[in-house]
Backbone as ProteinMPNN parsed JSONL, in Angstrom:
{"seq_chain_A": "XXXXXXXXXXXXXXXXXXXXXXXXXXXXXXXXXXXXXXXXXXXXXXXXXXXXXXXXXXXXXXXXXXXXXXXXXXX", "coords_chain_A": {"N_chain_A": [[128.009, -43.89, 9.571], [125.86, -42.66, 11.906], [126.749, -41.973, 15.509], [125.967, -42.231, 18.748], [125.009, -41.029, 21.935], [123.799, -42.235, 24.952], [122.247, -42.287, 28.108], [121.263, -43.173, 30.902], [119.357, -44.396, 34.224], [119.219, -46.568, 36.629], [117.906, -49.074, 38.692], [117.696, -51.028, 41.438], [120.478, -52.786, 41.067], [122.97, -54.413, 42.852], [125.443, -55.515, 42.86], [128.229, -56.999, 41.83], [127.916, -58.881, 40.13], [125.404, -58.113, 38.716], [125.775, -55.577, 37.139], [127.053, -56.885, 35.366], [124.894, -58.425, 34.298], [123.164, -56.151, 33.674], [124.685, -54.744, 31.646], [125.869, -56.994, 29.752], [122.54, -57.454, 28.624], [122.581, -54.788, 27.07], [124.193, -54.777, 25.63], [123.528, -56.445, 24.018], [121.378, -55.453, 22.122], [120.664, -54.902, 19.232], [122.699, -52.536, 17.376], [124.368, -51.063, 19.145], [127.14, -50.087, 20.306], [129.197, -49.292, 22.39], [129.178, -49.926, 26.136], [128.958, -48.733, 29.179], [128.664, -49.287, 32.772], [127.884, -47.667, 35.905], [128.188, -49.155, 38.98], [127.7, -48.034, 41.824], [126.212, -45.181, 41.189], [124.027, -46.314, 39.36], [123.982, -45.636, 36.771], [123.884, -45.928, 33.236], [125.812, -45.29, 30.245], [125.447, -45.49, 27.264], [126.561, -46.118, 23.962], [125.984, -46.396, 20.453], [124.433, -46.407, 17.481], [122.914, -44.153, 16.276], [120.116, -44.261, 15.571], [119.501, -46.034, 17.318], [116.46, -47.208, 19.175], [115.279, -45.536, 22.849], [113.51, -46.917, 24.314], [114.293, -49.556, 23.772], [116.468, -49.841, 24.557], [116.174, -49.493, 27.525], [113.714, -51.779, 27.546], [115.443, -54.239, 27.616], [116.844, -53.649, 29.767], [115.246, -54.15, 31.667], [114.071, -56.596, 31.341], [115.795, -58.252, 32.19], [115.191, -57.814, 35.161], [115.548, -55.445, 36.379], [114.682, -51.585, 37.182], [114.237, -49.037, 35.301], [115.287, -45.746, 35.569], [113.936, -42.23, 35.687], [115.22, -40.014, 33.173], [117.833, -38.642, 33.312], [118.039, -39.361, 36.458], [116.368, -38.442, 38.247], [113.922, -39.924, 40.554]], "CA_chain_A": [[126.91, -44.081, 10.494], [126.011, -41.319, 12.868], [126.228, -42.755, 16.282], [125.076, -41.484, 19.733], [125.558, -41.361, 23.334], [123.049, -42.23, 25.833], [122.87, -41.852, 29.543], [119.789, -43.893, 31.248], [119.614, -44.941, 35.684], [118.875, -48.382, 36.613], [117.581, -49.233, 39.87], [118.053, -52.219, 41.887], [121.729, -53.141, 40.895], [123.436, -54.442, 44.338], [126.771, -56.164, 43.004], [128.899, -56.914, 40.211], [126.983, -59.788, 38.953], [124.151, -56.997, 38.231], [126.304, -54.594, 36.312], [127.561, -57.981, 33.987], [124.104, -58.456, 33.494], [122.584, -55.439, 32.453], [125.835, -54.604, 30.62], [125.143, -58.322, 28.533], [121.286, -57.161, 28.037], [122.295, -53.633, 26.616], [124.867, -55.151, 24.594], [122.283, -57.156, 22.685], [120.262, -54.693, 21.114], [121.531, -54.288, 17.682], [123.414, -51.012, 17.094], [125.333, -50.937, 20.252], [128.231, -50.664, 20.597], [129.63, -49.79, 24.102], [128.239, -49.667, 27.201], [129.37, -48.723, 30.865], [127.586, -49.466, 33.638], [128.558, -47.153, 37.012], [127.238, -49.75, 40.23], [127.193, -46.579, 42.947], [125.178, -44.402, 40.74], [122.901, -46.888, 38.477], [124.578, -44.879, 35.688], [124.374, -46.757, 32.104], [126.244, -45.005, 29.383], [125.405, -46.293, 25.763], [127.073, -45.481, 22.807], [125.826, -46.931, 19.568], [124.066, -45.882, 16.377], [121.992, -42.876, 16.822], [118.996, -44.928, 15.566], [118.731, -47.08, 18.412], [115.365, -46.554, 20.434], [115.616, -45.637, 23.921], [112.413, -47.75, 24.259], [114.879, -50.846, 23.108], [117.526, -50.483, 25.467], [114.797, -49.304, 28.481], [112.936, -53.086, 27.636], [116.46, -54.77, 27.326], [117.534, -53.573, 31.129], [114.175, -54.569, 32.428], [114.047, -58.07, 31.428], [116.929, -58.298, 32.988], [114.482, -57.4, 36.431], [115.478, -53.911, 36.927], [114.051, -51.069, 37.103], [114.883, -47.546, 34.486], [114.493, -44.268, 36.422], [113.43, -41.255, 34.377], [116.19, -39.735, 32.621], [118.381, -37.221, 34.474], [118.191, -39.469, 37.501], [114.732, -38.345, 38.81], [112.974, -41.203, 40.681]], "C_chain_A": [[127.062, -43.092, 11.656], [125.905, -42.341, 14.311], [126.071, -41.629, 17.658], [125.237, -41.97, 21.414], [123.771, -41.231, 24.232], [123.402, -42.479, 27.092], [120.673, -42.383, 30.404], [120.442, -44.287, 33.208], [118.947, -46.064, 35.96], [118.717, -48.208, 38.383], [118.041, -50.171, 40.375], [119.507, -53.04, 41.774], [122.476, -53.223, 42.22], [125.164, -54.931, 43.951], [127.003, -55.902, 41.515], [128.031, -57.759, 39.485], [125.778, -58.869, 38.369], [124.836, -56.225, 37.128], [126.48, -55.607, 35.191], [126.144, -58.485, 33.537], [123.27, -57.561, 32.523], [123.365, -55.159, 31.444], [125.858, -55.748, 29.576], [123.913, -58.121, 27.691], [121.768, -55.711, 27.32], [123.385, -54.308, 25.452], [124.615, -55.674, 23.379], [121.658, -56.33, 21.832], [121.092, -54.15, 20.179], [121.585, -52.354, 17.909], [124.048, -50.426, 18.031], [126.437, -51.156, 20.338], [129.032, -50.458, 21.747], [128.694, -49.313, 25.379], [129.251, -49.705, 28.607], [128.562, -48.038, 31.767], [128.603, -48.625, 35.372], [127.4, -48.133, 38.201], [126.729, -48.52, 41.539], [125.885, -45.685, 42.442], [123.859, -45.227, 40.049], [123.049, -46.502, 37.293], [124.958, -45.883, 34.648], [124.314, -45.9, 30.951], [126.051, -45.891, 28.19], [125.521, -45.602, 24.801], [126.583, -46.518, 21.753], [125.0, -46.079, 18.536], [122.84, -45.485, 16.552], [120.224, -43.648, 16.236], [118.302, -45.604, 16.007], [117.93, -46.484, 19.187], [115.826, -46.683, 21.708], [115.204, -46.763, 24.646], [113.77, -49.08, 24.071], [115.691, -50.953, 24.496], [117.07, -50.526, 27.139], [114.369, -51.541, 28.336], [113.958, -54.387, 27.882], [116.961, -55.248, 29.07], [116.191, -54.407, 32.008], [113.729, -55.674, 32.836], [114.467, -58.543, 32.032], [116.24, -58.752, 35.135], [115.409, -56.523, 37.257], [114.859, -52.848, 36.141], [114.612, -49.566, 36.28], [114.252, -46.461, 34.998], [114.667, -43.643, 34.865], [114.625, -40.449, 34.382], [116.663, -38.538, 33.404], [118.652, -37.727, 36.077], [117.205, -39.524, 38.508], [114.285, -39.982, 39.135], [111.912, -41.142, 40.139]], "O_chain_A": [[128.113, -42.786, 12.218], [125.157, -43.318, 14.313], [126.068, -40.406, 17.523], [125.527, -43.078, 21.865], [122.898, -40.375, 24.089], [124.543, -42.828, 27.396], [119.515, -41.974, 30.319], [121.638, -44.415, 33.472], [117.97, -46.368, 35.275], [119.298, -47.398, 39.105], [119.098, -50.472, 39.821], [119.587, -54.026, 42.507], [122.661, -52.145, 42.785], [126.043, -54.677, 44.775], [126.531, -55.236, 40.593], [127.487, -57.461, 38.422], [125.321, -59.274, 37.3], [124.263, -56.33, 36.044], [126.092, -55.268, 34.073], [126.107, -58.982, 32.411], [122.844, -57.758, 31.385], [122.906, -55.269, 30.307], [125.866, -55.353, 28.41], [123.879, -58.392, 26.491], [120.733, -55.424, 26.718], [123.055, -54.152, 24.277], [125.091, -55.552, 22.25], [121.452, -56.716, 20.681], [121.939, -53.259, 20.243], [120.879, -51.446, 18.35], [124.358, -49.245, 17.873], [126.887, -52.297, 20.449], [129.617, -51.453, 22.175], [127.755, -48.518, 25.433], [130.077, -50.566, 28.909], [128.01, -46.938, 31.773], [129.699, -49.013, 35.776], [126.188, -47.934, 38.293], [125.595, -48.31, 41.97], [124.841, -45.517, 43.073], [122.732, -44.762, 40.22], [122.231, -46.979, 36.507], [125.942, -46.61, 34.783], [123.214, -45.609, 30.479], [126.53, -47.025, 28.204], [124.838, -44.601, 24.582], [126.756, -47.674, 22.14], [124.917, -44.892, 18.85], [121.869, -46.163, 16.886], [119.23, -43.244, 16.84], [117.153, -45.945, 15.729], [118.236, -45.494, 19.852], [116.602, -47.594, 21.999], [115.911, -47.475, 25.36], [113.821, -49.32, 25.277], [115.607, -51.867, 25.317], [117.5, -51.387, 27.906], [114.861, -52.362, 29.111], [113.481, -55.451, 28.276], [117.268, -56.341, 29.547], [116.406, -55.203, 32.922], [113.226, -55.992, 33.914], [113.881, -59.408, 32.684], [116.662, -59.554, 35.968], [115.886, -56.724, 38.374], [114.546, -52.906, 34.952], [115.549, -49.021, 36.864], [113.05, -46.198, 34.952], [115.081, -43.992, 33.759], [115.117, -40.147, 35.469], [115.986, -37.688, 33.981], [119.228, -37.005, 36.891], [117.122, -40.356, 39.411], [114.28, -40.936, 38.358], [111.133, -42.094, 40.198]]}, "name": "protein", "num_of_chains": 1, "seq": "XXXXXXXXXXXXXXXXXXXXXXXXXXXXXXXXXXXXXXXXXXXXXXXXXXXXXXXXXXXXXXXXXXXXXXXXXXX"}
């Protein structure tokens, strides 16, 4: 299985309890397998199987009630 690194910014994250949640919601979406969440930057690293939509893990963090900046960091 080919797998794949992603690199997505999250908004609103103030503490730890934030990072253990989106880090729980990205964990869910089948074909994931790790994830690290940086709290300073909004920085969420996801590694899992190159077939996972971005779209998936984007709708995953959101539920959550935060917000996914546009890739690269860009507000």
């Amino acid at each position: 299985m080919k797998t794949e690194t992603r690199e997505l910014f999250v908004e609103g994250m103030t503490c730890d309890g934030c990072v253990r949640r989106v880090r729980r919601a990205v964990e869910a979406v089948e074909g994931v397998a790790t994830v690290e969440v940086e709290l300073p930057t909004g920085r969420v690293v996801v590694e899992g199987a190159g077939d996972v939509p971005r779209s998936a893990l984007v709708q995953a963090i959101e539920r959550t009630g935060y917000v996914v900046r546009a890739e690269g960091g860009a507000s």
